[in-house]
N, C-alpha and C positions, 0 to 999 in steps of 0.2 A: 501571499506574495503581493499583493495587490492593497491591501493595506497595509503593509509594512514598506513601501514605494521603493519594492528589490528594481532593480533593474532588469527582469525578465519578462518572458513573453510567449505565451505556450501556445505553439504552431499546430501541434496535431496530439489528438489523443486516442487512446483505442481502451474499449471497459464492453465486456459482453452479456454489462446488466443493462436494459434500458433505461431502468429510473435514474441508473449512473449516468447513463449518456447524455438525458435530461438535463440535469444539474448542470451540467458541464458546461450545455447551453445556453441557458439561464442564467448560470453564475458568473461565468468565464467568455463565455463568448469565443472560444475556441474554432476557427475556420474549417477544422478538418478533424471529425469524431467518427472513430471506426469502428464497427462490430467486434471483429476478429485481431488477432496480432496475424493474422494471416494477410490480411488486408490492410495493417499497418505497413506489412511489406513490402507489398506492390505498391503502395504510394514509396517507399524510399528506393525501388526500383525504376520506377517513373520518372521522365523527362520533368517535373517539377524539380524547381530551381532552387528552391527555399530551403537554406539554411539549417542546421541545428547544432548547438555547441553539449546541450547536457541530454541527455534522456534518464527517468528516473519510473523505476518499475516497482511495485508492489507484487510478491509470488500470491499466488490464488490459494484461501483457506480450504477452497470446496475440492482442491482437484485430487483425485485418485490418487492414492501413492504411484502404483502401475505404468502414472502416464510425467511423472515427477523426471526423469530422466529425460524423457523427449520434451518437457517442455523448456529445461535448463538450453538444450540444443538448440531449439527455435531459438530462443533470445540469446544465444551466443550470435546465430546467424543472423538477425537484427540487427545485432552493436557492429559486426562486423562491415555490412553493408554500409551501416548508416554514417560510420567511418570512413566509405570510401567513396559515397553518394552526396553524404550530406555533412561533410566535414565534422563528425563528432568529434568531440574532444573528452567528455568525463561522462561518467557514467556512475547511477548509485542505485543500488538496486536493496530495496528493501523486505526481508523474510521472518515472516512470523513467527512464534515459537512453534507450533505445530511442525512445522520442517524438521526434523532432528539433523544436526551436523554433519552426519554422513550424509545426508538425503540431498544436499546440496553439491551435486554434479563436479564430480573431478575431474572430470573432462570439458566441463565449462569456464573453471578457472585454468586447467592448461589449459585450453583451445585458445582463448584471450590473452593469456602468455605469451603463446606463442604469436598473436599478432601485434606485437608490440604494447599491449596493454601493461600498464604497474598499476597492480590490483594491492589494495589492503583492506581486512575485516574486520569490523570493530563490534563488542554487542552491549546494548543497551537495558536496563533494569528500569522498567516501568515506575518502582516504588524509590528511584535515587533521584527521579525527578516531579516528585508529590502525587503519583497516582497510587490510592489506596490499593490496588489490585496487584497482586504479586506475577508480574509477565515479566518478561521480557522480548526481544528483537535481535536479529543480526545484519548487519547492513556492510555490503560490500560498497567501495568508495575504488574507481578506476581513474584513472587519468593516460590519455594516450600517449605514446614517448614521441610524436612529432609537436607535441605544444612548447615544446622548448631543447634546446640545446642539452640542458640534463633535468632530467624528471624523474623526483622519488612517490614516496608511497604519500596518498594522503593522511594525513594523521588530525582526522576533525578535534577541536578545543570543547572540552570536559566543562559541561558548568557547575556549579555549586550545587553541592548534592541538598535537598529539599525533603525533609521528612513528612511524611504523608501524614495524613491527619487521620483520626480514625474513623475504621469504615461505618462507624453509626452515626458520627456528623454528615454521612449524605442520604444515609439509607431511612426512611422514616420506618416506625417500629412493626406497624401492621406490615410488612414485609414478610417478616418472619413467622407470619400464615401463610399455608397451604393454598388458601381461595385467592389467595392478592399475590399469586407468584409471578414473574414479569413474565417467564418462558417455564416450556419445559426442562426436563432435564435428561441428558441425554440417552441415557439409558429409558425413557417414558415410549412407550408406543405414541400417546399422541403427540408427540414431538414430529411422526410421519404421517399425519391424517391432515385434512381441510377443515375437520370440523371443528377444530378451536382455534379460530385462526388467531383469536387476541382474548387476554385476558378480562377479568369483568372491570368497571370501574369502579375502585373503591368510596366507601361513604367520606365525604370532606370532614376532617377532623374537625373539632370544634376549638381547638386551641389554634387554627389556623384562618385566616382569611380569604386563603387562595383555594380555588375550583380545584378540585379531583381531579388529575391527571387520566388522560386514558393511556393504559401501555399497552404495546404490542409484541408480539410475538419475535422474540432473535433470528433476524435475517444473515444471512454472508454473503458480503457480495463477491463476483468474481474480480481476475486481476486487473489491474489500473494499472495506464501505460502514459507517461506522459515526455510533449517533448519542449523543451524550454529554448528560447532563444535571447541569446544575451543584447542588450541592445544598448 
């Protein structure tokens, strides 16, 4: 956002990784970074005065199916709040394929309904906009029905679908060994141990002039909560 010289301004964030909260620091300069969405709360509870027009959430890869219902509820009670505290007005909430369609709370989309929210869901194909990797995304897109006199559904603009190149223009060839593998895989026991925590670093090719990469081990971070203020 910030190189692209959007007209926003991200007042408070909440990520219950610390190296995320870092970055946040660091990069952004964000006044107010919170452990918890629990404590994102209580700040839009709190006599703080400050603004927010968008809040825009990333669902957690790491979190239990079990606890997927109750989390849908907190971030209903979020948007709800933040509505009536801190004047929101849209909302866009981003969910990883991991999520399956059911898993996404029907009672968080009527619960939003029914506070005036016009919800629409759109979903995205990693590979229709040049990522070689076959994923995709589902992204909820809200707009609340006091921003104007009549208020429809969002309908975000589709860009030009871009054909992915193939995946051995990134991946160099010694990959496809066993010793040079980036992570485990999921099914590996040591996928749960300490003791590898990263893989070795490969010998520099000679057809190349750049130093050997060191790679590390696939992390997931938890969810990102952020809240933007239009200026």
């Amino acid at each position: 956002m910030q190189s692209d010289n959007m007209p926003l301004n991200i007042v408070a964030a909440a990520d219950m990784d610390a190296p995320a909260r870092s970055l946040m620091q660091e990069m952004m300069n964000i006044p107010m970074i919170f452990s918890t969405a629990r404590s994102l709360l209580s700040w839009i509870d709190s006599a703080d005065k400050t603004y927010a027009d968008i809040y825009i959430s990333h669902a957690p890869m790491n979190l239990d199916m079990s606890f997927v219902s109750c989390w849908w509820d907190f971030q209903a009670k979020i948007i709800m709040q933040a509505q009536l505290k801190k004047g929101l007005q849209i909302i866009i909430m981003l969910i990883p394929s991991i999520f399956q369609a059911s898993t996404v709370s029907t009672q968080f989309l009527s619960t939003l309904g029914s506070a005036n929210w016009v919800l629409s869901t759109h979903e995205y194909h990693y590979s229709s906009y040049g990522d070689s990797v076959d994923d995709k995304c589902t992204v909820i897109y809200g707009v609340h029905a006091s921003v104007a006199s009549i208020v429809t559904p969002i309908l975000p603009l589709s860009s030009p679908i871009i054909r992915p190149k193939p995946i051995s223009d990134y991946i160099h060839e010694d990959f496809n060994k066993a010793n040079f593998a980036v992570c485990f895989g999921r099914q590996s026991l040591d996928q749960f141990t300490d003791n590898n925590l990263m893989a070795r670093d490969p010998m520099p090719s000679p057809l190349l002039a750049t130093t050997a990469v060191r790679h590390y081990r696939q992390s997931i971070s938890g969810p990102v909560q952020h809240w933007h203020r239009c200026i």
